[in-house]
N, C-alpha and C positions, 0 to 999 in steps of 0.2 A: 393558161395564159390569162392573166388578169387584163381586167379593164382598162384602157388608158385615159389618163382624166381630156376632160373639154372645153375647149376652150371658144368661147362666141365673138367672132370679129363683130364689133360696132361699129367699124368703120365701113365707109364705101355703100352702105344701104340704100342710096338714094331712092331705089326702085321702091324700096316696102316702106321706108318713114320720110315723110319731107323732108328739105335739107334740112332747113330753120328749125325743124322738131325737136328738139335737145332732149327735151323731157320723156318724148319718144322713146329717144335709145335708152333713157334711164330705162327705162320700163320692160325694155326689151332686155335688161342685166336681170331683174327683178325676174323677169319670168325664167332665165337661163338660170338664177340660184334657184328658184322652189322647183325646176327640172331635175335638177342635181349635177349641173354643168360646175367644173373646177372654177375657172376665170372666163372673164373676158378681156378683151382686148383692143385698143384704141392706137390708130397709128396717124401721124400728124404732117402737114409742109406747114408751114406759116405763110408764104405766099408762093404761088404758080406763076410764072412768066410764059411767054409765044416760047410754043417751042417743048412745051411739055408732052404734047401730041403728038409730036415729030414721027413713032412709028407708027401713027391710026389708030382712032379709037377702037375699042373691042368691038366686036361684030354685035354680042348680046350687052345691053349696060350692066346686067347683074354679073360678070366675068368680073374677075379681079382686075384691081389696079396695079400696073405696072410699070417703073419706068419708062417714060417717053408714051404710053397710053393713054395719061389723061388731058381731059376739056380742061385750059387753065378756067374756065367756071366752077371749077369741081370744086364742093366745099369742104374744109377740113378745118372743123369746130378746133378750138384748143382743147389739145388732148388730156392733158394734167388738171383741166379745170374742169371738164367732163367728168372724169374719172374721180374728181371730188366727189362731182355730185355722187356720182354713183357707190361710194365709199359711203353717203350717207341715206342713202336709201336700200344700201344692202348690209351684210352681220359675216357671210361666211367666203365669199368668191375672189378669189386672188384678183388684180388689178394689173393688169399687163399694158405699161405703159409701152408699145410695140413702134420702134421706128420715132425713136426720140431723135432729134440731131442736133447735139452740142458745142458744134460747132459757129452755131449762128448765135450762142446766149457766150455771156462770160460764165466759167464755170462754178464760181461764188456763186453768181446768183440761180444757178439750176441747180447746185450743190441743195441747197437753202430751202428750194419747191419742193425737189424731189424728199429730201427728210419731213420737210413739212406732210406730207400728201403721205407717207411711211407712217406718221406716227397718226394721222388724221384716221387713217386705213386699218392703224393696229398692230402695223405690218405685213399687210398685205399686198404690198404693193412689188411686182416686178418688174423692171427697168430694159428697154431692149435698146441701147445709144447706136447711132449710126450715121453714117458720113449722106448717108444719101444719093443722089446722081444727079439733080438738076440743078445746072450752072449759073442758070437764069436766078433763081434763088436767093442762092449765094453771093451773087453780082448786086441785087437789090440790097442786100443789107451790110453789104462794102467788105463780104469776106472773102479772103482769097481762094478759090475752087478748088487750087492746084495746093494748097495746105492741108485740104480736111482732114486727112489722116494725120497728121500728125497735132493738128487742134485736136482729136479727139483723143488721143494718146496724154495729151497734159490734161486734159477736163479726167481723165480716170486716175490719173495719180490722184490731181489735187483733190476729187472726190473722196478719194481712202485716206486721206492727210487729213482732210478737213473734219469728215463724220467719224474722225477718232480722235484727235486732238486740238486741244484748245489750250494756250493759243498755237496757231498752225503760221507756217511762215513755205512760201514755194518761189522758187527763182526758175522758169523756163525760156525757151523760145518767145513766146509771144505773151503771158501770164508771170507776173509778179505782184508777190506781195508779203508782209511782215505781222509777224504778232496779234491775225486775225484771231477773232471769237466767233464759230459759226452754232450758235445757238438758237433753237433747240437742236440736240443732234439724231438722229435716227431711231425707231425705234430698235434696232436690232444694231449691236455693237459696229460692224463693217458697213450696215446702209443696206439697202432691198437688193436680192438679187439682181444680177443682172446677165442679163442673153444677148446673146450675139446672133447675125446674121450672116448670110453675103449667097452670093452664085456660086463660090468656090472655096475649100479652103486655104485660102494661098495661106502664106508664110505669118505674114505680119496677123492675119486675123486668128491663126492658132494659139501664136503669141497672147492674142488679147483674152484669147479662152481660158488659157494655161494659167495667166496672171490673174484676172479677176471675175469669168466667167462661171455662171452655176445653170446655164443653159444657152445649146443651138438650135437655132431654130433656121434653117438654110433657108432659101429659094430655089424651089426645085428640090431634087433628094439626091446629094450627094454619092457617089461609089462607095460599096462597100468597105474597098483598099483605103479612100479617104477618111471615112472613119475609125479605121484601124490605128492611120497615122494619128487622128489628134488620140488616142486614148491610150497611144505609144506615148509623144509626148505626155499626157498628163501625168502616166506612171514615171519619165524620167523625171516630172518635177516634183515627185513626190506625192502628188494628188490622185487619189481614187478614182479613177474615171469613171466610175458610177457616178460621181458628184454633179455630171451634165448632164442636165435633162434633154434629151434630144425631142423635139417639139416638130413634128408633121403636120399633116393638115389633108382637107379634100379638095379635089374639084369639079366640078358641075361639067357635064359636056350639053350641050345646046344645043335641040336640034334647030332653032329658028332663031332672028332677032328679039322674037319678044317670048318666047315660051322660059319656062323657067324648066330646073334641070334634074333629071331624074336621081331621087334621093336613092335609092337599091345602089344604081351604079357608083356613083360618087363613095359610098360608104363601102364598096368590094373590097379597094388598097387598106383599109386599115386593116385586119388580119398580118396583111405582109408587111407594114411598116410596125407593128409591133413585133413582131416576130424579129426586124431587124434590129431591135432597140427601142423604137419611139414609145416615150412613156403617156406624151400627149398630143393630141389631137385639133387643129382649128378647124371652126367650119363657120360659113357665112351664109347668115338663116336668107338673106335675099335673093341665093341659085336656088331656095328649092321653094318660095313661095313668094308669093305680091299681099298677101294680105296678115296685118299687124297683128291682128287677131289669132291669128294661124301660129304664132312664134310659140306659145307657151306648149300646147301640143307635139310640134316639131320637135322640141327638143328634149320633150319628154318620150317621144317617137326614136327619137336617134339613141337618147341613152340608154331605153331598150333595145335597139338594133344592135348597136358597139358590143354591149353587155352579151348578149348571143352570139354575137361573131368571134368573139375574144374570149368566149369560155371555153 
């Protein structure tokens, strides 16, 4: 059983680096590449509205963020500008741009970042676009809620149109336009991979796998019958289903509000998530420590662990 690569959430840390510390999470990339961690990963809102807490905040703050769990104080740096940085203070770590939502930019203009930050990266960079859940959001920047899906269905065509041809011209629902030039284009002919999400896989999200997906990464872990069906699909479309990377992750169990969570437990499930397929792994260094200091060990700690458990 080989190794499965690792991936370092940036996101959500507040516990181990101030919010404002930007340079912070640089650093904390920096120490996940010389560990020998694959990527990391940055996930974004552009603003929070009343209403984001609706089901309670976590018991522990180092628990993940969840739909309807967060303080609208909670900060969420821009993600794509982050990930520059860190693009220029690292050489080797994939850039997991996690929980983009394209539905709130026009797609020119995120078409345009997202090649930029590609070629910035070297090609580095992985894409995860998603409709998101908060209404409030949405409502603030005058888009309509009850669309998302289908604004993010035209942001992925015009994406594949635009980072391959020039000039490119798209007529949809809500997007038009003619005879554009979207230069520079990607470094990599179709643009950075991109991953998909969701709770489920319903219909419309296997679709988006099938069509331009090169990694799932769920919430939660999916039935095994579930993933039989997308990889049934990918073989009727013609596509290798080996080509999805199926992307897992750990969680921290908590015995207190403030105690941080024990590393052995949380690292048990990977054995059986690779075993079921998953090739990589997230983990978020603020369940198993409060001090910044502590990161570069940790996760030279972990890719030790991984590495023994998955031999």
């Amino acid at each position: 059983m080989a190794p499965p690569r690792l991936v370092l959430i940036l996101s959500e840390n507040w516990t181990l680096i101030e919010p404002r510390d930007l340079p912070g999470l640089v650093s904390l990339a920096v120490e996940a590449e010389e560990a020998g961690f694959d990527a990391v990963m940055v996930s974004e809102h552009i603003v929070l509205g009343r209403g984001a807490d609706e089901v309670g905040l976590p018991l522990n703050p180092r628990d993940y963020a969840l739909p309807g769990n967060q303080d609208p104080r909670m900060p969420w740096p821009s993600s794509l500008l982050l990930l520059a940085a860190v693009a220029a203070a690292t050489t080797r770590i994939r850039l997991v741009a996690g929980a983009v939502i394209p539905p709130l930019r026009h797609p020119l203009m995120l078409a345009k970042e997202l090649a930029t930050l590609d070629l910035l990266s070297e090609g580095r960079l992985v894409v995860q676009p998603t409709v998101s859940w908060h209404r409030s959001e949405y409502e603030a920047l005058g888009v309509p809620f009850a669309e998302r899906g289908a604004l993010l269905d035209e942001h992925l065509a015009v994406w594949r149109l635009v980072w391959r041809d020039s000039p490119a011209s798209y007529e949809g629902r809500r997007y038009r336009f003619t005879d554009v030039f979207l230069e520079p284009k990607p470094l990599r002919p179709n643009g950075p991979p991109l991953w998909f999400g969701g709770t489920a896989l319903h219909p419309r999200l296997v679709d988006r796998l099938v069509r331009y997906g090169s990694g799932f990464n769920p919430l939660g872990r999916p039935a095994p019958d579930a993933l039989e069906d997308l990889r049934a699909a990918m073989a009727a479309a013609g596509r290798d289903p080996e080509e999805i990377e199926l992307v897992g992750g750990t969680r921290g169990t908590f015995c207190s509000p403030i105690d941080v969570a024990d590393l052995e437990g949380a690292l048990a499930s990977v054995p059986e998530q690779v075993a079921e397929g998953y090739r990589t792994i997230c983990i978020k260094p603020s369940q198993f420590t409060d001090d910044p200091s502590a990161v570069g060990p940790l996760c030279r700690e972990i890719v030790g662990r991984v590495a023994a458990l998955t031999a």
